[in-house]
ZAKOLTOR-447613 format. One record per residue (C-alpha): residue number from 1; x, y, z. Coordinates in Angstrom, 3 decimals. Example, Ala and Ser with C-alpha at 12.3 -4.5 7.8 and 13.67 -1.06 7.14 Angstrom:
BEGIN
<1; <12.300; -4.500; 7.800>>,
<2; <13.670; -1.060; 7.140>>,
! end
This chain:
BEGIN
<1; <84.973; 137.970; -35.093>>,
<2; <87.895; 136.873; -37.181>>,
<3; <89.038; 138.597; -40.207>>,
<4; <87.646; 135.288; -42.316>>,
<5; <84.337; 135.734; -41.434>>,
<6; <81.802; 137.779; -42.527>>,
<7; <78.665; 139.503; -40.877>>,
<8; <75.714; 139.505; -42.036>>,
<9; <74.589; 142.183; -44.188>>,
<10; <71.147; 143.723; -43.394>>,
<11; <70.950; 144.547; -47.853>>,
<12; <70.685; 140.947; -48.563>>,
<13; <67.929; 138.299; -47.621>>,
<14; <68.976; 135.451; -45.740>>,
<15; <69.100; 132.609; -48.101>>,
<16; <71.044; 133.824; -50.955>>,
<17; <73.999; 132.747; -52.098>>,
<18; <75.394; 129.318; -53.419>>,
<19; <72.123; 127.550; -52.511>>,
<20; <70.051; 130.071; -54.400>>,
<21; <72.388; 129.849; -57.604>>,
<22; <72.471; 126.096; -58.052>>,
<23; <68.529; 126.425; -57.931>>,
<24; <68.491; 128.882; -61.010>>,
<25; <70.878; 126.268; -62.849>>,
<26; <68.848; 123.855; -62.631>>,
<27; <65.669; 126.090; -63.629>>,
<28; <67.645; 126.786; -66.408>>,
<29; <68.765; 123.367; -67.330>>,
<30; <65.029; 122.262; -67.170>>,
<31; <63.864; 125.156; -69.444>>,
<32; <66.926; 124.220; -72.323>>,
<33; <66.439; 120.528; -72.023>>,
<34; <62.241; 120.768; -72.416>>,
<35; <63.150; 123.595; -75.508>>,
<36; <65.677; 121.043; -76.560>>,
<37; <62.908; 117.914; -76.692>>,
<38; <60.112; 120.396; -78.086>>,
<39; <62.242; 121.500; -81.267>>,
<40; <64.058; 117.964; -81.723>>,
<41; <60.274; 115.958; -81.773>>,
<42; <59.314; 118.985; -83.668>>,
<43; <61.749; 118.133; -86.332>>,
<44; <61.038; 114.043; -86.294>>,
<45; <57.378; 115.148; -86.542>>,
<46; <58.083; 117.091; -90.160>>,
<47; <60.628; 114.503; -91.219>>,
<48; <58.322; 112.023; -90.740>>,
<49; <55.262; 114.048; -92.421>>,
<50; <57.898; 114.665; -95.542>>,
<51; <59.048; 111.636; -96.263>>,
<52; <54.933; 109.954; -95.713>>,
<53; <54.382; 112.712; -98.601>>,
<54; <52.229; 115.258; -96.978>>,
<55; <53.794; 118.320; -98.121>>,
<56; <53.428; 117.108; -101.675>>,
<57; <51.278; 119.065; -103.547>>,
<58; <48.139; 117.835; -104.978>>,
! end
């Protein structure tokens, strides 16, 4: 074995690594983008209630 290679350590599962970490990016990026669309049509929703007057008080 050449000093550029590594063994295989018996600590870590097989199947870590760069594989494993571009999968929790893109977990991530789904969770910010569906928090991102919740709170934006969140705030169209009130807008829209506000300006159709039905937060003014009676």
């Amino acid at each position: 074995m050449s000093d550029d290679e590594e063994a295989p350590r018996a600590d870590v599962p097989a199947g870590t690594g760069a594989a494993r970490r571009g999968t929790a990016w893109m977990i991530l990026g789904v969770v910010a983008a569906a928090l991102l669309i919740c709170c934006c049509s969140a705030a169209i929703g009130v807008a829209v209630s506000w300006s159709a007057g039905l937060f003014d008080a009676r």
